[in-house]
C-alpha positions as CSV (number, residue, x, y, z in Angstrom):
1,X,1.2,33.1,-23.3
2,X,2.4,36.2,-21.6
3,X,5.7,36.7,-19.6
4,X,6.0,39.8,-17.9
5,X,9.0,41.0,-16.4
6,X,8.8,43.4,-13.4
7,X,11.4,44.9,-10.6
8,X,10.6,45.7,-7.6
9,X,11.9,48.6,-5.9
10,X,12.3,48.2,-1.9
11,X,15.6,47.8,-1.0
12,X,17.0,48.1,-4.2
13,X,18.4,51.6,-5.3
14,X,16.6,52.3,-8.6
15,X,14.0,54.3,-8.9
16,X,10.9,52.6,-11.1
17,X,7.6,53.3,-11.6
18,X,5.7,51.4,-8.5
19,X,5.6,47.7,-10.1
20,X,2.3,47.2,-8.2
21,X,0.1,49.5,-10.2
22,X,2.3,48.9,-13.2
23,X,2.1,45.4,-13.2
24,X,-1.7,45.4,-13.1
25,X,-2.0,47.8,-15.5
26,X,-0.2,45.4,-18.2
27,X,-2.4,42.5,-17.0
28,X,-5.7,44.4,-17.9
29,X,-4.4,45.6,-21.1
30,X,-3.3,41.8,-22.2
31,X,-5.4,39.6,-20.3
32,X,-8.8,39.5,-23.0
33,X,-5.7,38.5,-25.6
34,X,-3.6,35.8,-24.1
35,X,-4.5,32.7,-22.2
36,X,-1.7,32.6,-19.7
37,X,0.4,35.5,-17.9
38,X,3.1,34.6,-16.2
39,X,5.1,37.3,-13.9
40,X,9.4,37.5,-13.5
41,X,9.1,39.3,-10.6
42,X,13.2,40.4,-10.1
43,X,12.5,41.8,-6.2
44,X,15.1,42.1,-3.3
45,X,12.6,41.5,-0.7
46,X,11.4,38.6,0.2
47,X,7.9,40.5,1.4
48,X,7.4,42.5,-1.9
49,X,7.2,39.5,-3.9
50,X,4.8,38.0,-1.6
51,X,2.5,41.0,-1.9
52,X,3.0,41.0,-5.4
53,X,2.0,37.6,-5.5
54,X,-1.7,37.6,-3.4
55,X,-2.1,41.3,-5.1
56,X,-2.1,39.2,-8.4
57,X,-3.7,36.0,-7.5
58,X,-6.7,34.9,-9.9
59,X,-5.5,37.5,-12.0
60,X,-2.4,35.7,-13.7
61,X,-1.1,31.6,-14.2
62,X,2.3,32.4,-12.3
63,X,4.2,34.2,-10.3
64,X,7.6,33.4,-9.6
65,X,10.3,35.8,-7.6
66,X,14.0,36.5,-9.1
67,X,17.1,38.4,-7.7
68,X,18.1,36.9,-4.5
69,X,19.6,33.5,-6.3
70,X,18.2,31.2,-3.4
71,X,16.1,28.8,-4.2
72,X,13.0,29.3,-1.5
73,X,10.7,26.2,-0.6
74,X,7.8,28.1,-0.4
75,X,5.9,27.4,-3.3
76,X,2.6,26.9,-3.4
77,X,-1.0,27.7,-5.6
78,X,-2.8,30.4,-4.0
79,X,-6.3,30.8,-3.4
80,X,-7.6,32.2,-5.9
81,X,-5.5,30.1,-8.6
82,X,-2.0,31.6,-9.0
83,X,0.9,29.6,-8.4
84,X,3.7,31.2,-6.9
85,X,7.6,30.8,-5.4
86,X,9.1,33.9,-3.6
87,X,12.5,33.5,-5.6
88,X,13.1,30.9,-8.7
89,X,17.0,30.5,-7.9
90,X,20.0,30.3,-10.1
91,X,21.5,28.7,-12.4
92,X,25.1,28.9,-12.3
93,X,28.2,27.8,-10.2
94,X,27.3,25.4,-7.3
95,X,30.4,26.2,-4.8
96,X,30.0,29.9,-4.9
97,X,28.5,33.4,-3.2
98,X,25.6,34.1,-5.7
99,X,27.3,32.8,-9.0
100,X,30.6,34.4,-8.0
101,X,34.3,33.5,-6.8
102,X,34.2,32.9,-3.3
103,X,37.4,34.6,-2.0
104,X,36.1,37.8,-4.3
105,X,33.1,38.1,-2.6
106,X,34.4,37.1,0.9
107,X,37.4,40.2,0.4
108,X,34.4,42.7,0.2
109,X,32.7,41.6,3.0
110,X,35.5,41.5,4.9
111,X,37.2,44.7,4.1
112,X,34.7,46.8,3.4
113,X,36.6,47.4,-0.3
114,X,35.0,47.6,-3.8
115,X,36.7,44.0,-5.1
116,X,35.6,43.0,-8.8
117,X,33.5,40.0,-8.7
118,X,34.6,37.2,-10.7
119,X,32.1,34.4,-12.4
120,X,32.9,30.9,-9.9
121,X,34.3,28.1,-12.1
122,X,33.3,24.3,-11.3
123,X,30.4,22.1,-11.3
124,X,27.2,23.8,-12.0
125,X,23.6,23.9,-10.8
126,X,20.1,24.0,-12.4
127,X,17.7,25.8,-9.9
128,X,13.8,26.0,-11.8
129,X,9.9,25.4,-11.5
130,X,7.6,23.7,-13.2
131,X,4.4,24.8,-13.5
132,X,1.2,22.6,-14.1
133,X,-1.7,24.6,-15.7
134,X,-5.1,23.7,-16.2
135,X,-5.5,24.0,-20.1
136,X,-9.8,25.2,-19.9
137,X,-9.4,27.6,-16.4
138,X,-5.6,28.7,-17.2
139,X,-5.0,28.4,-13.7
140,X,-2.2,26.8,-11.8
141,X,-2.4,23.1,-10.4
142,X,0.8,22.4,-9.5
143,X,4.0,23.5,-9.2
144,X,7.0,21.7,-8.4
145,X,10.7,22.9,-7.9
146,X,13.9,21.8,-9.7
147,X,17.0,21.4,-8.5
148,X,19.9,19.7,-10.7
């Protein structure tokens, strides 16, 4: 089994290598050697990781986004065999702004001023995906979302 962890790079202000060719690059390289890839794709937008996703499909077991801490409902096993979710979610603080302190992150949004972010205390949440693979084609048959 293969994990490969990627970032993507539109609206986020780093500059990397494009994570498109990169990616696929790795996948040839690994894919005569392990049975299963899966793909930690840490991207901002929501369209990148989709891309990323049908660019991949057949190619790897999983796909599954990371980054925005939302949980989306959107997955599902692509054509070609891939199973996919455009962002994962978070584990962390259930009442909070992305794992953080919710007056923190509401003073920078509403003064425009750098505040320190603070990790949110309280009950927690367990956001995750389960992936069902097919142990002879190595391809996904089901995926199914976690939320605790």
């Amino acid at each position: 089994i293969a994990v490969i962890n990627a970032m993507g790079r539109a609206e986020i202000n780093v500059q990397t290598e494009n994570p498109f060719l990169l990616v696929k690059k790795i996948v040839d390289e690994i894919k005569s050697q392990v049975d299963m890839i899966f793909l930690d794709f840490h991207a901002e937008a929501t369209a990148e990781k989709q891309a990323m996703g049908y660019y991949l499909d057949g190619e790897i077991t999983a796909m599954f986004g990371t980054h925005t801490h939302i949980q989306t409902a959107d997955e599902k096993i692509l054509e070609k065999g891939t199973g996919y979710i455009t962002d994962i979610g978070m584990t962390g603080p259930k009442n909070a702004i992305l794992g953080m302190d919710i007056n923190a992150a509401l003073k920078r949004f509403l003064t425009a001023l750098p505040e320190k972010y603070k990790i949110a205390t309280g009950e927690c949440m367990l956001n995750a995906c389960i992936f069902e693979v097919d142990d002879n084609t190595n391809k996904a048959i089901k995926i199914e979302r976690l939320v605790k």
